[in-house]
N, C-alpha and C positions, 0 to 999 in steps of 0.2 A: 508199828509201828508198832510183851508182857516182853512182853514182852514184850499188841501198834492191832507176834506175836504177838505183851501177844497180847482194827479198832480192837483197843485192846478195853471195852466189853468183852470184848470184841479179838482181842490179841493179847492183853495181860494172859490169858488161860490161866491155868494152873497156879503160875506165879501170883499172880491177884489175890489168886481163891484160896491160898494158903498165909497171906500175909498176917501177922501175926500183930495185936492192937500194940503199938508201942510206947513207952512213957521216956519220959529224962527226966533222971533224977533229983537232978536240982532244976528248980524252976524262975534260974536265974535270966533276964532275958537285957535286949539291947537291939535301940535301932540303927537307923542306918548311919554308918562314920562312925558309930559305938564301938566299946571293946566288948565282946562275946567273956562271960564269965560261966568258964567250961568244969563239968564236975564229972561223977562215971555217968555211965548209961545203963539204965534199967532194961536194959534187952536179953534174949537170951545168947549167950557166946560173942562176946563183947572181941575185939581180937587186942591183946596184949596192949597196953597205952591209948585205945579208943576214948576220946572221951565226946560228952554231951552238950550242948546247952540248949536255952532258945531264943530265938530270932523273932522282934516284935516288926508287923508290919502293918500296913495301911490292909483295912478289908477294903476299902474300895480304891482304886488309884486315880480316880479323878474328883476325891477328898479327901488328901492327905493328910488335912488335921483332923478328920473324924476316928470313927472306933478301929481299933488294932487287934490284931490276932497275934498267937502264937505260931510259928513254924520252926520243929522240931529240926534240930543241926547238929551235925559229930565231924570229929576231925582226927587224923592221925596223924603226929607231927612228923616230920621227916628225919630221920636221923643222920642225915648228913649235912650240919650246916654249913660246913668249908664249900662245898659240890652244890647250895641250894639251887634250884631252877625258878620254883615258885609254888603254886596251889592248882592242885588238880581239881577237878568237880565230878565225883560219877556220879551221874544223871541215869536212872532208871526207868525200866520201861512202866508198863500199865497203858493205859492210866491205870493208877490201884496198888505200884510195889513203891515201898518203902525204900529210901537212899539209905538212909542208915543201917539200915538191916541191910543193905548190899554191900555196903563200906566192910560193914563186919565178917559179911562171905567172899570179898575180894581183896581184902584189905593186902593181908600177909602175901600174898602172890603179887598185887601193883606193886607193893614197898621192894620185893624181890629184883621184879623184871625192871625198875626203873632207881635201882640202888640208892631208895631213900632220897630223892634229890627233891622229891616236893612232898608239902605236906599235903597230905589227902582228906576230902571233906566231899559232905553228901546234906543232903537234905531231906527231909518227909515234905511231899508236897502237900499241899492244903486239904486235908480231908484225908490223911493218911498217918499209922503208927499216931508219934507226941505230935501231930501238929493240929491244928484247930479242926473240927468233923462237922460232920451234918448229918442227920440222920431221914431218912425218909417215909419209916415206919411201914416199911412191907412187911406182908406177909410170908412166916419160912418158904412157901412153893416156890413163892416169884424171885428167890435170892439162891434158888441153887443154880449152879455153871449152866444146864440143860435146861434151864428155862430162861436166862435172863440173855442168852444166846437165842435166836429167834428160832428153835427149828421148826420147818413145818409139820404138820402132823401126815401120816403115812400116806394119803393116799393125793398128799401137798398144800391139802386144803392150810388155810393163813388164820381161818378164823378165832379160834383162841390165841393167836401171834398177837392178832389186833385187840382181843381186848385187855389181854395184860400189857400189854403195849401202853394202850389207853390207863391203864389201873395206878401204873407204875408212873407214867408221867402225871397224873392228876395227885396220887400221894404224892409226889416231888413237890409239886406244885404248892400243897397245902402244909407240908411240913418241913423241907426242907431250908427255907431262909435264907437273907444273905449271905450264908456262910456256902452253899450250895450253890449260889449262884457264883460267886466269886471264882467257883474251881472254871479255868480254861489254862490251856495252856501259855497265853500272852501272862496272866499274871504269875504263873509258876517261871516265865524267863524273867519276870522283873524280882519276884520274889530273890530266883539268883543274886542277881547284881544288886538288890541291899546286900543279903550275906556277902558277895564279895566288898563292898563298902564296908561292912562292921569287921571284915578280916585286916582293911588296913591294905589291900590290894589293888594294885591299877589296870591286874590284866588279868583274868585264868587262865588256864589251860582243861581241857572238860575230855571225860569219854563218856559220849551217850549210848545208850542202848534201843532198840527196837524202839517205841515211843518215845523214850528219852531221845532218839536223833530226831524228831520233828523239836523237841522243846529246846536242843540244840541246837538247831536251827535256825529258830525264831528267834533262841539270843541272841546270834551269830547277827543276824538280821537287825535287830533291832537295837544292840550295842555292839555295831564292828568293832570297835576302836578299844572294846574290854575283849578279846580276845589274843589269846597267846597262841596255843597247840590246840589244834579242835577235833575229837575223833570222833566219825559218825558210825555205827556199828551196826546193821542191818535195818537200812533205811526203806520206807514208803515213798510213795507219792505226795509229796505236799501241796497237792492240787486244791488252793485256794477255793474255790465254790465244790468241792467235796468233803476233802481232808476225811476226816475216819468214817468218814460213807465209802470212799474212794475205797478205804484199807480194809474194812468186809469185802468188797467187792472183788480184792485179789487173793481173797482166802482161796478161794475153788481152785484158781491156776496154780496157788501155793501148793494147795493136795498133790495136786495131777503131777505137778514140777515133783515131789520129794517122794512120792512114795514107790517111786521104783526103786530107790533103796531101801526100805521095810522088804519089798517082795524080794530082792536079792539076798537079801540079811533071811528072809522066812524059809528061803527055796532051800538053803546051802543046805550039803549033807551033814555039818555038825551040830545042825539041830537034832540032827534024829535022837542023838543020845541025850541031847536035854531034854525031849518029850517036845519039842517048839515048831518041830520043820510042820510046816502047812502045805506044802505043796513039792511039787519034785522041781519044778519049772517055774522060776520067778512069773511066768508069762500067767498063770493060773492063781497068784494069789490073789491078786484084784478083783478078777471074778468070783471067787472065795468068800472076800469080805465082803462085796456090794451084795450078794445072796444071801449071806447071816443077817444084814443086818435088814437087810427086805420082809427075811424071815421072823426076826424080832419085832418088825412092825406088828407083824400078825400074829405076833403069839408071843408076849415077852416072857422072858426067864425069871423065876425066882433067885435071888442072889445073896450074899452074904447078908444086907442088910436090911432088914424087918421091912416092908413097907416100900422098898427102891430095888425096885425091877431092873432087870436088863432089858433095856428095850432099843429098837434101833438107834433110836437119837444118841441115848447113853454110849452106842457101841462106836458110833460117829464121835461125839464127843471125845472119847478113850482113844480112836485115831488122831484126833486132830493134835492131842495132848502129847502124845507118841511121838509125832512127828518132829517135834522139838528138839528133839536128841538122843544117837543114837541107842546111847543108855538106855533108853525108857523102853528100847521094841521088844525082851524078853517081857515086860510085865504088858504088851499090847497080846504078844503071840500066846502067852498064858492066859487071858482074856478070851481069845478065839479059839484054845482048845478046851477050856473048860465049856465055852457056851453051846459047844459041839458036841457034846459029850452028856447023853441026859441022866448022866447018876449023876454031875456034880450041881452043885449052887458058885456062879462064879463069884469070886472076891473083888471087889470094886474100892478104886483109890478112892480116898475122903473126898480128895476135891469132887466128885463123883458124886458121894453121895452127904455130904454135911452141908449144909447152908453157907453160906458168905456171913461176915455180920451184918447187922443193919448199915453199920458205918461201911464198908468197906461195897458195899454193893451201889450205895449214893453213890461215891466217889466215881466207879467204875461206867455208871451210867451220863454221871454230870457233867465229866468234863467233858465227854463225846457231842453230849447234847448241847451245851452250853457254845462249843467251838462257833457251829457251822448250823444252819438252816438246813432240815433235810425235807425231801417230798414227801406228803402228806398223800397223794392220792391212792386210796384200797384198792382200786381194781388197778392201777399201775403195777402197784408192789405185786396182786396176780398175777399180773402176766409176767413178769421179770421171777418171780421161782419158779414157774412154770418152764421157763426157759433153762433158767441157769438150773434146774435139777436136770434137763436133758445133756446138758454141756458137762457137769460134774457131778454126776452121782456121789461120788465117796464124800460130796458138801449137799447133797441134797437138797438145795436149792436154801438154804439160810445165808449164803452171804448177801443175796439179793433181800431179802425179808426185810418186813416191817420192824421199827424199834419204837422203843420208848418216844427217840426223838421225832416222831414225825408227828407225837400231837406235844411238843417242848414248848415252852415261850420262844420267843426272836430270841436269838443271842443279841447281847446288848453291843458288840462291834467285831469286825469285821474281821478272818482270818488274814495271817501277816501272809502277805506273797514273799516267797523266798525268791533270792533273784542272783546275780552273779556280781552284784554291786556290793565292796568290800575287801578287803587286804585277802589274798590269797594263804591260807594257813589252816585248812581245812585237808583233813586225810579223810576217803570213807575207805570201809573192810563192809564185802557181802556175799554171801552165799551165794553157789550157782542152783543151790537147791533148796532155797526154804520154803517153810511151808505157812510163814506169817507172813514175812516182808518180801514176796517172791523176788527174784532177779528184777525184772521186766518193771515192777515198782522202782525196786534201786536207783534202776538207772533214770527213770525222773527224778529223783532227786538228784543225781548228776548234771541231766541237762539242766535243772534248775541253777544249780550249783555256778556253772560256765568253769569258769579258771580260776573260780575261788577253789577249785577243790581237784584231788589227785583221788583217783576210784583202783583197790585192792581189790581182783577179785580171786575168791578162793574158791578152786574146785573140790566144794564138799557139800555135805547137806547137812542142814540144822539150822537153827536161829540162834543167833549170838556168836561171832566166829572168835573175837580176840580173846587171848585166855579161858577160850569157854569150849565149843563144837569146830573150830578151827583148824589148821595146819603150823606146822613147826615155819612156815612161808610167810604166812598172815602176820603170826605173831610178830614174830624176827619183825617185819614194814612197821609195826606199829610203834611197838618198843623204842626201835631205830629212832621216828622222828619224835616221839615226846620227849626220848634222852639228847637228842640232836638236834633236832629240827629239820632234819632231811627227808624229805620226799621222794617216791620216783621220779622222776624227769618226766613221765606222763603215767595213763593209767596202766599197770600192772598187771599180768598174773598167776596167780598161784596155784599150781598143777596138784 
């Protein structure tokens, strides 16, 4: 569900940890049935014609004449008015990434594949880039990736889990404010549907992403009837009494599911002349890495950065970031033979080793916690990595672990059940190997789905398939129905 990638505490990974604070430059705003008074955007790499505004909305939706926030909005007009269709929405994953900031990394490539027929527009959700923040006021330790991810400590013990756990949710508690509580996902789908009101629109059409397909979802859910084309892109579980509890929990089978292409990609003989092959025999890298990073427990590495070790967790971490896409496996396989290797000091990506901001670490924890009620019992969460470390090593027992959320306030109401009640106009596209939103998640959000929805699936590995880690298959189904409207006749798939 960053990606969900990537609970995305939890599943934003990387993408979260590198989100960049964003502002819009005019701070003209408007509510809902308003007209948006749009100016540039203060971001970096704006894409050709992007522009800004902001969007004023209810901080509380059951006092809509009380105090208002801002949330930050961009749009790219279409440039085909003869050929209009309407208004797209990419919805981004996290919790924790930026719409705006993905308008602007996808913009040029949608405007391409869907020949300008709709204008395209995105949002900061609540606590992200220009939109309204909260801050929680942790400490740097408690806001890097490796910490704010539960891992156990080597020998599985939870105890320090639990009291930053504890630390993180009582700072929340005392600094974070309405504005923190406000982050769930229900009010990021109504947040939507004002912005589609001040566009002047009676329906969208949306491609969500990893988190973003649950917050697709729930719009889906919660205003059928404002729906046009609806893409859901590497979906979880929407399992009402878990939700981003559920979506940790299928980190581990995500691992296991994707990393036999890492070991395929490590084995092959054209590594050797990058200096990358690890192994002769895809069947021996697994054991490779599960041994380094055992080994790292007990004896971490000094690494590029003063003060931030290589240590197992970190080298887990670094896989799980990896996994993503296969872009990223030369800087995993350069990881594993530097840390192999005791002349060098290995190099560690930022998201590695730089802190999150204060804002951006709120956001990544709030909306998780705020969703969904999670178990509170200490000796349960032991037994449960005690287990899932037996079941998946290469997760070493943190999808099971304690979080922030288990000493949270109540969420103040209830997660949306997703159901098959609604106009049928839903496409999903997912991996058969990912390694946030595994298959096996997916397809509960299918059965969830019933015949509101037609399932792509694409024989690849990564998170994110359309325009992203995908096939020339995937794309082609997607493209297809948001410029047509056509679907498969049933579910799909792509070899």
């Amino acid at each position: 569900m960053t990606t969900y990638g990537r609970t995305a505490l939890l599943l934003a990974l990387s993408s979260a940890a590198v989100a960049a604070s964003l502002t819009v430059a005019r701070a003209d705003t408007a509510g809902a049935g308003g007209s948006l008074a749009w100016g540039d955007c203060a971001i970096p790499e704006p894409v050709p014609g992007q522009q800004c505004a902001t969007l004023s909305v209810p901080l509380d939706y059951s006092d809509p004449g009380g105090r208002r926030i801002g949330i930050a909005v961009s749009r790219i007009r279409g440039d085909r008015s003869e050929e209009r269709r309407g208004t797209l929405a990419v919805i981004p994953g996290g919790p924790g990434s930026s719409g705006v900031r993905r308008l602007a990394s996808k913009g040029a490539a949608l405007r391409g594949e869907l020949g300008g027929a709709y204008d395209l527009v995105a949002m900061d959700p609540r606590g992200v880039g220009g939109s309204a923040k909260a801050n929680c006021r942790l400490d740097e330790g408690d806001r890097r990736l490796v910490t704010l991810r539960s891992w156990p400590d080597a020998d599985g013990g939870i105890d320090e889990n639990v009291a930053r756990s504890r630390r993180t949710a009582e700072a929340c508690a005392r600094n974070g404010g309405e504005v923190l509580a406000s982050m769930t996902t229900a009010n990021q789908a109504r947040d939507l549907d004002r912005f589609r009101q001040a566009l002047g629109e009676e329906k969208l059409s949306a491609w969500g992403v990893s988190y973003g397909t649950y917050v697709g979802a729930v719009y889906a859910q919660k205003f059928p009837h404002r729906t046009d084309r609806w893409v859901l892109d590497s979906s979880s579980d929407p399992d009402p009494e878990r939700v981003a509890r559920g979506w940790l929990g299928f980190l581990g089978p995500g691992a296991e599911d994707r990393f036999p292409d890492f070991a395929e990609w490590a084995a092959h003989p054209d590594r050797t002349k990058q200096g990358l092959r690890l192994a002769e025999r895809p069947e021996d890298v697994r054991p490779l890495v599960i041994a380094l990073a055992e080994r790292l427990d007990r004896e971490p590495k000094e690494s590029s950065k003063p003060g931030v070790p290589l240590t197992g967790n970190v080298l887990r971490q670094a896989l799980q970031n990896a996994l993503y896409s296969d872009a990223a496996f030369p800087g995993f396989a350069r990881l594993v033979v530097d840390a192999l290797d005791p002349s060098r000091n290995p190099v560690l990506p930022r998201e590695l080793t730089d802190a999150l901001s204060e804002e951006d670490a709120a956001v990544m924890v709030g909306v998780i916690c705020n969703d969904v009620r999670w178990p509170r019992s200490v000796p349960a969460h032991r037994r449960a990595v005690a287990e899932d470390r037996v079941r998946h090593p290469l997760t070493a027992g943190f999808p099971a672990n304690i979080t922030p959320c288990s000493f949270w306030k109540a969420p103040a109401e209830k997660p949306t059940r997703i159901t098959d009640r609604g106009p049928s106009d839903i496409l999903m596209i997912q991996s058969l190997r990912d390694p946030s939103t595994p298959y096996a998640a997916g397809l509960k959000m299918r059965a969830a789905l019933g015949d509101r929805a037609r399932l792509v699936t694409v024989d690849q590995g990564g998170h994110g398939m359309y325009l992203g880690n995908g096939n020339a298959c995937g794309d082609r189904a997607v493209t297809t129905f948001l410029r047509t409207g056509v679907r498969p006749a049933s579910d799909t798939y792509c070899g």
